[in-house]
N, C-alpha and C positions, 0 to 999 in steps of 0.2 A: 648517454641519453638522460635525461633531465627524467623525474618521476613522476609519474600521471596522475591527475588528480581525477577522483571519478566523481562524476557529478550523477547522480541517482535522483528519479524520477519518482518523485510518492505521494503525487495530488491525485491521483484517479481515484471516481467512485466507482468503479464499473457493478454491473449487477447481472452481468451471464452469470455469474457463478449464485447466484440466489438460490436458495435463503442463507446460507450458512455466510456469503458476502454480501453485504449490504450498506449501503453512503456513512452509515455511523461507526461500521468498522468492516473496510474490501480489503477485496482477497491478498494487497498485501503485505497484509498485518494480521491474518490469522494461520493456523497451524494446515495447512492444506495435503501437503505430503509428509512431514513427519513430524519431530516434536522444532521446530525452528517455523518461520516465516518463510514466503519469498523474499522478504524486503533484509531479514537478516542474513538468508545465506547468500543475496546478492552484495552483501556488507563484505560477509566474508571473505567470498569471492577475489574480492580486492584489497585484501589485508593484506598480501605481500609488502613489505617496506622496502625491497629492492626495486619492487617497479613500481608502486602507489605510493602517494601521499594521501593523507586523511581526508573522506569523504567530506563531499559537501552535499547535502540532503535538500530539496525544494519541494515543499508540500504547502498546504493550507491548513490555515489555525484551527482547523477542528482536530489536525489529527498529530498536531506538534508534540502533543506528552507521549502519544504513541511511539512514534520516531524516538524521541528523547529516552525512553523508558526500554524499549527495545536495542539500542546503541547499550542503553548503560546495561543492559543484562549481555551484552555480548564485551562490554568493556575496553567500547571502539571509542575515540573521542573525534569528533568531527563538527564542522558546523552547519548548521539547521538554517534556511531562508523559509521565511513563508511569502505565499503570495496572497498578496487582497484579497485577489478576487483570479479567474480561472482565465488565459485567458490563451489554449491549446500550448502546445508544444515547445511552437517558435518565440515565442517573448518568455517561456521559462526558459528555456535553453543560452537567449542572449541575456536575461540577466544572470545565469551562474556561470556563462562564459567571462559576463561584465567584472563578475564577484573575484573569479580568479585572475582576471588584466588586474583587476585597483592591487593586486600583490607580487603578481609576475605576469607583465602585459604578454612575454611568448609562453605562457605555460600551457603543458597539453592537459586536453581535457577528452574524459570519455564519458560519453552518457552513455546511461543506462537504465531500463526501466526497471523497477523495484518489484517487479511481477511473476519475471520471466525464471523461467528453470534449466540451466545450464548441467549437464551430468558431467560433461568430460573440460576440468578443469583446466589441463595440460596443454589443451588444443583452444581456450578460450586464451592462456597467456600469450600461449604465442603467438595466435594471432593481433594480440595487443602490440606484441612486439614489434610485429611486423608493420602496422599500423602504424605505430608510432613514430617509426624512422621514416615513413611516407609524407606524417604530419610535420613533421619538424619540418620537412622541405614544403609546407603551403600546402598540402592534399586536404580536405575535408574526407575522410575516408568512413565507408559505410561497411559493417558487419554484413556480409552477405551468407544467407546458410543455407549448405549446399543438402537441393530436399533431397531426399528419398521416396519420396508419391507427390504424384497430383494433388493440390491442394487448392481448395478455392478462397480459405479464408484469410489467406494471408496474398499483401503487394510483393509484385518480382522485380530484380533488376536482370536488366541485360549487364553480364559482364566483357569489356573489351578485352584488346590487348596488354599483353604482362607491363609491368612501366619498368623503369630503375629499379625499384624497388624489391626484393624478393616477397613471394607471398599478397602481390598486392598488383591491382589492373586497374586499366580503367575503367571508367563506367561509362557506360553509354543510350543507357534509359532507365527509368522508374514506369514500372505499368502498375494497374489499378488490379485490383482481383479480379482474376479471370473466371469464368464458367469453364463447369470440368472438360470439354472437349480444349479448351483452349490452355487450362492449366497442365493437360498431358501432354500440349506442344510446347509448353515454354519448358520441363521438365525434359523432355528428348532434346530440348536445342541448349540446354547447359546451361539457361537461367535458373537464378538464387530466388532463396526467399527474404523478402525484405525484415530484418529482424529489428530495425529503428534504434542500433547501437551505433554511433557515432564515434569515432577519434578524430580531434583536431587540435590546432594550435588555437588558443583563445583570441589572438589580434588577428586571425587566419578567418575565421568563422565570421566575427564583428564587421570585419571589413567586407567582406561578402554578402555578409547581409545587410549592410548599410549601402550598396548599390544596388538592391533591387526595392529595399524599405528603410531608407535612413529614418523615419519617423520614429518607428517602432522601435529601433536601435538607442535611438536618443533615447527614447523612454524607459527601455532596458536601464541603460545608464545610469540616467537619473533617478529611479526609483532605486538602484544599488547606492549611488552615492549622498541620497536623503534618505536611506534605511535606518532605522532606531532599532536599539536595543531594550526587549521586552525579557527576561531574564538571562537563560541562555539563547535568546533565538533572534534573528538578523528579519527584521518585520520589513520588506520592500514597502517603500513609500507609494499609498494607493495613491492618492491623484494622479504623479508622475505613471504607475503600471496601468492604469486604465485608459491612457493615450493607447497602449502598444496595440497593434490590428492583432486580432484573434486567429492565428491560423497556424498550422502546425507546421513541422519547421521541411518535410517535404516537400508541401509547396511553396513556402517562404523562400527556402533557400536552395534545397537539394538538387530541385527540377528545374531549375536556372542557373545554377553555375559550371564555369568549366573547371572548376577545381575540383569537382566531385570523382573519386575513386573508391573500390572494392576491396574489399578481403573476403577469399572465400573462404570458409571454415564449416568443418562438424564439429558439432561441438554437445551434439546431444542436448539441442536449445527448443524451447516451447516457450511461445507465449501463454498457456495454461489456458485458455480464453473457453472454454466449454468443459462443461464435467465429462462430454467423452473426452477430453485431453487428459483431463486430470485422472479419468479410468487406465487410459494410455499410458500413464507416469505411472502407476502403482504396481505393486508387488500381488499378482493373481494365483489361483490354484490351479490346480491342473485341469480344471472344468473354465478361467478363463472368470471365476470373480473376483472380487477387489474388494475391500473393505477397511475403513476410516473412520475409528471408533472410539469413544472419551473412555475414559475409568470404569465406567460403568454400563457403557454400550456392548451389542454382543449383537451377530449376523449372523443366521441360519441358513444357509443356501442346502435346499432337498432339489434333487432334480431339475436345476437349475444352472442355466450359463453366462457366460459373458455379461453377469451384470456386477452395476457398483452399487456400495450402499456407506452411508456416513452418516451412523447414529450416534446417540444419545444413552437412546435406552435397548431393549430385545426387539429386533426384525427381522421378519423369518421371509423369506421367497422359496415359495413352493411353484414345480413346474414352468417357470418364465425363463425369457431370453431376454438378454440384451437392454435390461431396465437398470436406470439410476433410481433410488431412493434416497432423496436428503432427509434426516429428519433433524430439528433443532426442536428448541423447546416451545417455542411457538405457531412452528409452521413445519406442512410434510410436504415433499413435491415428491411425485414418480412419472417420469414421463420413459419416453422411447429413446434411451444414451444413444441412438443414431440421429437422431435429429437437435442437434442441440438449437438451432434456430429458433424452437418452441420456446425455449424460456426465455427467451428475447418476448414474444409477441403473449404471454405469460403476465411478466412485468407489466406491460404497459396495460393488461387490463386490470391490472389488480392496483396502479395506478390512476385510471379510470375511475374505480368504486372506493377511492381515497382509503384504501387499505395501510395502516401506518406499518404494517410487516415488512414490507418494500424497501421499508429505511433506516429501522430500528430495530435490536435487538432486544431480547429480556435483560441482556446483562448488556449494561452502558459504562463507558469507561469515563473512568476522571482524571487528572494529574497525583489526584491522592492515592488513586485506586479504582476497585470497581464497586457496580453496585447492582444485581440481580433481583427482579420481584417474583415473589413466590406465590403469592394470591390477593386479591384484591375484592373487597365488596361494596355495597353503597357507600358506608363509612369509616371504612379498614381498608388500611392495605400492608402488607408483611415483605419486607426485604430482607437481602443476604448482602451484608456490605462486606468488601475486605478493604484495610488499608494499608499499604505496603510501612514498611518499616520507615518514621522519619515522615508519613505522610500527616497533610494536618487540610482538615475542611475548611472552608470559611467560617469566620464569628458569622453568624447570624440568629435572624427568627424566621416566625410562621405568623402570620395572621389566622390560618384557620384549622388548623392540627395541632396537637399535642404526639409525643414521639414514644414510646419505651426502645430502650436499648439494653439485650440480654446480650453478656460476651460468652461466647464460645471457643474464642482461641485466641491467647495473645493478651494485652495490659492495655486497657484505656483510660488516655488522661482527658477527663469529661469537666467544660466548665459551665455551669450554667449560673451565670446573672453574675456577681460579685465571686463564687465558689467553685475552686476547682477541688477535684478529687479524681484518686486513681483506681477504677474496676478489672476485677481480677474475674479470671475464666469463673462459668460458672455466678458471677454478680450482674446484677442489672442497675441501672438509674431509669429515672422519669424526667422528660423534657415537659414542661407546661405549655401550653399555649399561651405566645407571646413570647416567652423567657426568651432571651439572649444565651447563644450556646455555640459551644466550638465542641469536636471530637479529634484526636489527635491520638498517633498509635509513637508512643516513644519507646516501644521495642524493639528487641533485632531478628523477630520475625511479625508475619504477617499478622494484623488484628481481623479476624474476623465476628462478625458481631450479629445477629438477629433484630433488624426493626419494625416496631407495631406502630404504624401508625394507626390515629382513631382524629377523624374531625369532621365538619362538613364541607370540605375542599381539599383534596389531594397530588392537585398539579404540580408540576415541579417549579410552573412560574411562583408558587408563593413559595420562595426563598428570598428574603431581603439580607443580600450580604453588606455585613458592615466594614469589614476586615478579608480581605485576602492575600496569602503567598503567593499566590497564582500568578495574579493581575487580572482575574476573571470582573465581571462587572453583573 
């Protein structure tokens, strides 16, 4: 059997998981259950070299240094597609299917979303395995996982009859989420939960989906075979992706072909989609709380059960059941961890009253690094930058600020105007207003640095870059 190439899913912005996921960095790309990602231990995942070949990654340009920077702390090498623009499931699926035909028109492919939390490893290969040998023969085969409860928030497949194949049946429908009277009869009648993990042959999928939407297919194609290369990453040419019809590959392809087949498996898989899930994944006390906590966070649970909490700083639950408390540094939510439905209807009002908490974090990421605000006044405002090793800002100016920069950890090589020079921990420079300046960490650990700004304009749009590593504009 030839070795699969797994194609991972990491354009979503989802925001159930808010505040701590939100569109400038979701949930998977931050530390949700332990010190890793979902998006890295779904990397891992599939590091076998007996049965994987190196991932191929498809996300959008906001979140490519993430990707990029997360791969290289896991020391996976793989390549990164972005897309233009969003445009559901099914036109990313056929361009990374397209991506792997322009190399090996039968090469298998397994998608997977970059979300999801898998515990039992052993029973996720095999059923690849099993998978796989269905696809090789033309199957489009679906991850089916076998629930344990009535579930209303997730699609069921009806599975058929075993085929050739061991480990693997047919399929015989796709239903929508049921309501819980009708999710405990698909549950007694030995339907799956739909887990949106796909195995198949690349020219297998293409061709399937080019008789129910040759249009979209073609545009797959073409926007993989006018792709440009923007440093390390594979940019799908937009004109050609913005032909492709928007719709997930479900109903594109799944829920009309007769090549669609099952794998049943336990695999100890979640789509993590509600912080009671993510309560549900965690490690509890004997009283039934959970707790997700930084460096300096700390959870006091008196008298108190079944609740979660993911701080920051000290939070104490006195007397309560069954509460999530997020706390970030900008925002606290506590609602009732049985309904997670509310932070859906939540968002959208804090959407409403154009709250920018919705979408942005205090600390914002860059390809150099990050960069955290600490306080802000009429005319001040004070950050916490790091910049990883080898990272370098744009040359630019300001039109309406001037900068101080105090280092606190690490060697910056700071150039303003004509003059560079090197500040050691403990040294500061002065950025003038106007001056032309770059900051750059040529160390082999992290810079991190204190900045005051002082001017009468603070946005981040007055950055006039003149120079970039990047390719940022």
């Amino acid at each position: 059997m030839a070795r699969i190439t797994p194609l991972i899913m990491a354009g979503g912005a989802g925001t159930r998981l808010w505040p701590a996921s939100r569109s400038a960095a979701p949930k998977q790309f931050i530390e949700l259950l332990g010190a890793r990602s979902t998006f890295q231990d779904t990397i891992l995942r599939v590091s076998d070299p007996d049965l994987f070949g190196p991932p191929v990654v498809i996300t959008g340009s906001d979140y490519r240094h993430m990707v990029a920077d997360q791969l290289a702390a896991l020391g996976v090498p793989g390549d990164i597609l972005l897309e233009p623009m969003r445009r559901d499931s099914g036109p990313a699926i056929a361009a990374g299917a397209s991506f792997v035909a322009s190399r090996a028109e039968g090469g298998l492919v397994l998608v997977l979303a970059a979300d999801h939390v898998v515990r039992d490893e052993a029973a996720f290969r095999e059923a690849a395995r099993a998978a796989a040998a269905a696809a090789e023969a033309g199957a489009i085969v679906a991850f089916g996982i076998r629930p344990d409860r009535p579930e209303t928030g997730y699609g069921y497949i009806a599975p058929g009859d075993a085929t050739a194949h061991r480990g693997v049946h047919a399929l015989e429908a796709f239903v929508e989420k049921p309501d819980a009277a009708r999710a405990a009869d698909y549950v007694a009648s030995g339907y799956l939960w739909n887990s949106g993990n796909f195995l198949f042959r690349a020219d297998a999928l293409l061709a399937e989906y080019a008789r129910f939407d040759p249009d979209t297919v073609e545009a797959a194609r073409e926007a993989v075979a006018r792709a440009t290369r923007d440093l390390d990453f594979h940019v799908l040419d937009a004109e050609a992706f913005s032909r492709a019809t928007a719709l997930s590959i479900d109903y594109a392809v799944m829920e009309k072909t007769d090549k669609a087949a099952v794998a049943p498996v336990s695999m100890g898989w979640s789509d993590v989609g509600s912080w009671h899930a993510v309560w549900e994944l965690s490690e509890r006390d004997e009283a039934g709380n959970a707790a997700h906590l930084s460096e300096r966070g700390e959870a006091v649970f008196l008298d108190s059960s079944d609740n979660y909490v993911r701080a920051e700083d000290l939070v104490c639950l006195v007397g309560v059941s069954n509460l999530a408390v997020i706390q970030t540094r900008d925002a606290t939510l506590v609602f009732d961890r049985t309904k997670p439905e509310s932070v859906k209807a939540l968002v959208k009002e804090l959407e409403r009253r154009k709250k920018t908490e919705v979408h942005d974090h205090t600390e914002v990421f860059r390809p150099w690094g990050s960069y955290q605000g600490i306080d802000r006044g009429e005319r001040f405002q004070v950050k916490r930058i790091v910049v990883k090793p080898g990272g370098r800002l744009s040359l630019q100016k300001h039109f309406h600020r001037a900068e101080h920069w105090i280092v606190v950890r690490g060697t910056a090589l700071v150039t303003v105007g004509d003059t560079q020079k090197t500040v050691h921990e403990n040294e500061s420079t002065f950025i003038p207003l106007g001056a032309v300046h770059r900051l750059e960490n040529p160390g082999r650990i992290p810079l991190e640095l204190i900045e005051v700004q002082s001017g009468s304009y603070l946005g981040e749009d007055d950055i006039v870059r003149l120079e970039d590593v990047y390719n940022r504009t």
